[in-house]
N, C-alpha and C positions, 0 to 999 in steps of 0.2 A: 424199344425202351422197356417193355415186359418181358422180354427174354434175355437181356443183360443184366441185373439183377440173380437171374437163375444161373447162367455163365459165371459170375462171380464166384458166387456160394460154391459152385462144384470146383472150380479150381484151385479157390481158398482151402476150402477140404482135404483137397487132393494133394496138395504140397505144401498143406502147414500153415498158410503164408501167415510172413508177421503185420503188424499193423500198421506199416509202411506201403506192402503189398495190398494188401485186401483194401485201403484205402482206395489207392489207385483202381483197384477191379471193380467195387464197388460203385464208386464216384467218378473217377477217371474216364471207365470208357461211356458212360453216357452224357459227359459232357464233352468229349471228342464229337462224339456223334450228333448234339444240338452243336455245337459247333458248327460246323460243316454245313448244317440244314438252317442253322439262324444268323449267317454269319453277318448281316449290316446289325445285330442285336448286339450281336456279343461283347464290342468292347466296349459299350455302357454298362453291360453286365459285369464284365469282369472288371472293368475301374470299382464300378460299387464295391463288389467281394473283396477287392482287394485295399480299398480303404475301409471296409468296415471291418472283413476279421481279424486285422491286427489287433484293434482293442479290448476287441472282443476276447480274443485269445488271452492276451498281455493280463487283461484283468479279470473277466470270467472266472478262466481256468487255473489263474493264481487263487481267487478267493476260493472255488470248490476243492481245488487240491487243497491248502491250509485247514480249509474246513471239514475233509476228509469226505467231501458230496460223491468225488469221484478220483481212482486215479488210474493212470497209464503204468504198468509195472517194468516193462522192457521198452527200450529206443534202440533202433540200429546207429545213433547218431552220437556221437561222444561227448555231448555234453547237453546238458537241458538249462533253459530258460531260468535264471534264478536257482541254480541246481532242483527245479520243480517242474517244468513243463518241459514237456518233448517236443522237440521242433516238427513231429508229425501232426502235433494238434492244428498247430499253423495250415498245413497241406493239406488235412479234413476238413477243415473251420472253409476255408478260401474254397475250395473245389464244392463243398455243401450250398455256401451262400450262392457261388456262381449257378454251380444249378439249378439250385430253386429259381433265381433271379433271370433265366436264361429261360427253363421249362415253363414260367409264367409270361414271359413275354412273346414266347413262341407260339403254343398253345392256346391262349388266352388274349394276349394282345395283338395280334398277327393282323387282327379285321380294323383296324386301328387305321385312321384316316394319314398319320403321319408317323413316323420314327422319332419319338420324343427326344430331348437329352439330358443329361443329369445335373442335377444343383451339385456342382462338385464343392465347390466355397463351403456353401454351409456345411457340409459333411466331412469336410475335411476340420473345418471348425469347431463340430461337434466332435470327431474323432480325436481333434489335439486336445480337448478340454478334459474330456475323459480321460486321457490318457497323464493331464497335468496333475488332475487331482488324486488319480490313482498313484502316482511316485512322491508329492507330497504326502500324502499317508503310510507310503511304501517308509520312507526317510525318519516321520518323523516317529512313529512307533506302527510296526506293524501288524500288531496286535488286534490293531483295529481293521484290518481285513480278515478276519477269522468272524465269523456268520454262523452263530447257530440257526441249523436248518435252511442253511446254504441253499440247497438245490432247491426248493420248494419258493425263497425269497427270490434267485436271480431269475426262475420261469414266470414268478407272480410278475415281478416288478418289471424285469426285461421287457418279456414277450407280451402274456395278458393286459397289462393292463393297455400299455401303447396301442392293441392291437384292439381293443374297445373302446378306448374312448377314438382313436381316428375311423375305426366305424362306426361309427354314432354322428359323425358330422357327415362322412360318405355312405352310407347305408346299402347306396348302389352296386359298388365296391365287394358288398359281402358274396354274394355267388361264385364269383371268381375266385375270391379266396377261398372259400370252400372245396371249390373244385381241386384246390392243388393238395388235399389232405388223402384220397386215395393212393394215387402214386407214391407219396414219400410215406404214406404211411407202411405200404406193400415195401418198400425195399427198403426200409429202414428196420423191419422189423424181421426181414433175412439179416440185415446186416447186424443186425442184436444179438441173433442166435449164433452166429460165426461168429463174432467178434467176445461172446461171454465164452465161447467152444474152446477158442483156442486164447482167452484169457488177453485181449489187447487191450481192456481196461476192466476195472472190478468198483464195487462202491463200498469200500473199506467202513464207511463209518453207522453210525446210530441213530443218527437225526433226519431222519426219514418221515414224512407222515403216514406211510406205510408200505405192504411191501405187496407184489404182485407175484405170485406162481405160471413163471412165461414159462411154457413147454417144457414145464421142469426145472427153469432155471430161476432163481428169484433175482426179482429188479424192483428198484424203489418203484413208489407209485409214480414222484415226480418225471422218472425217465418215461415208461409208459406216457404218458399223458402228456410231457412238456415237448418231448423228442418224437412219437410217431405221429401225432395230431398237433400241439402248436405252434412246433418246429417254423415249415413252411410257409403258416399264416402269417407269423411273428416276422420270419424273413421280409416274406411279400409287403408286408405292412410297413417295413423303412423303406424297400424297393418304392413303393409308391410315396412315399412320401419322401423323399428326392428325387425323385421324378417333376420334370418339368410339366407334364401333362396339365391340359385345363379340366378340370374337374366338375366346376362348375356349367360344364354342358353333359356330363352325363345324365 
């Protein structure tokens, strides 16, 4: 899992690749390989991923694009999303959530007395409602998806706050989470330098809270800080909280 990351980066380098590729190398092959090593895990994991980054996607990356937080500049794909989003965000977003979602279960929940299952209902209920309220606003003036200081409100609101106030009821809960912030912080922050290298997404705009000098490259502070450290947590933090698990015996 530490030397896939590095495989990536050299090959991404080596031949360019666009951000269709270095997704896959990035994200792909180590979720091939929890695959294989976690596989009665996996497709609770991958149902999560795959009902949660659709709207995640659909609305996120609509409001940050409009908002100009971040964009994607080339697609191998002939048409994007609302003429705005690339249908590789989809392919990031789902292989991202999966592994987090898969690397926490593996790693961390393995000593686990049983194989939980997923509150699918309610997730899916949350998923359709987000997604209902986002096209009524889509419809009735758009406008109102444009977010000054975009990236800095979807990391607060998204990830931080959910991600404190459920550990505050679960407390026990926090170690683990923690624990998943090395790993994704390490290959997230290869995949930043390859990914700003060869230009698969840039952060066009001004409303920034501020800016970071990464290895020479500048990055908002929100990316730093929302993406190599609360990424994960934030993940993990609806992974468990659609989780069937009893809590209340931890």
């Amino acid at each position: 899992m530490i030397l896939l990351p590095i495989v990536a980066l050299v090959i991404s380098l080596l031949v360019s690749a666009n951000f269709f590729i270095s997704t896959l190398l990035f994200l792909g092959l180590p979720t091939i390989y929890l695959t294989f090593r976690a596989k009665p895990m996996a497709k609770k994991a991958s149902l999560f991923s795959l009902i949660f980054s659709i709207p995640a996607v659909v609305i996120l990356d609509y409001i940050a694009t409009v908002s100009k937080a971040w964009y994607v500049p080339t697609t191998i794909f002939p048409f994007r999303l609302f003429d705005i989003i690339p249908l590789e965000d989809f392919i990031w977003t789902f292989l991202f959530i999966y592994l987090v979602a898969l690397f926490y279960e593996y790693f961390f929940q393995k000593g686990a007395k049983e194989l939980t299952s997923l509150k699918v209902k309610p997730l899916l209920y949350v998923s359709a409602t987000a997604l209902v309220v986002f096209f009524i606003l889509y419809f009735i003036n758009p406008d109102f998806l444009y977010v000054k200081y975009a990236y800095f409100w979807i990391g607060l609101v998204v990830f931080v706050v959910p991600t404190i106030v459920f550990l505050s009821f679960y407390p026990k809960l926090l170690f683990g989470h923690l624990k998943m912030i090395p790993y994704f912080c390490f290959l997230l922050i290869i995949h930043e330098l390859v990914a700003s290298h060869l230009r698969h997404w840039e952060f066009p705009g001004t409303n920034y809270i501020g800016w970071i000098n990464f290895f020479g490259i500048p990055i908002p502070f929100e990316e730093f800080f929302y993406v190599f450290f609360a990424g994960a947590i934030g993940i993990t933090t609806y992974y468990e909280l659609f989780d069937n698990k009893d809590r209340l015996s931890m």
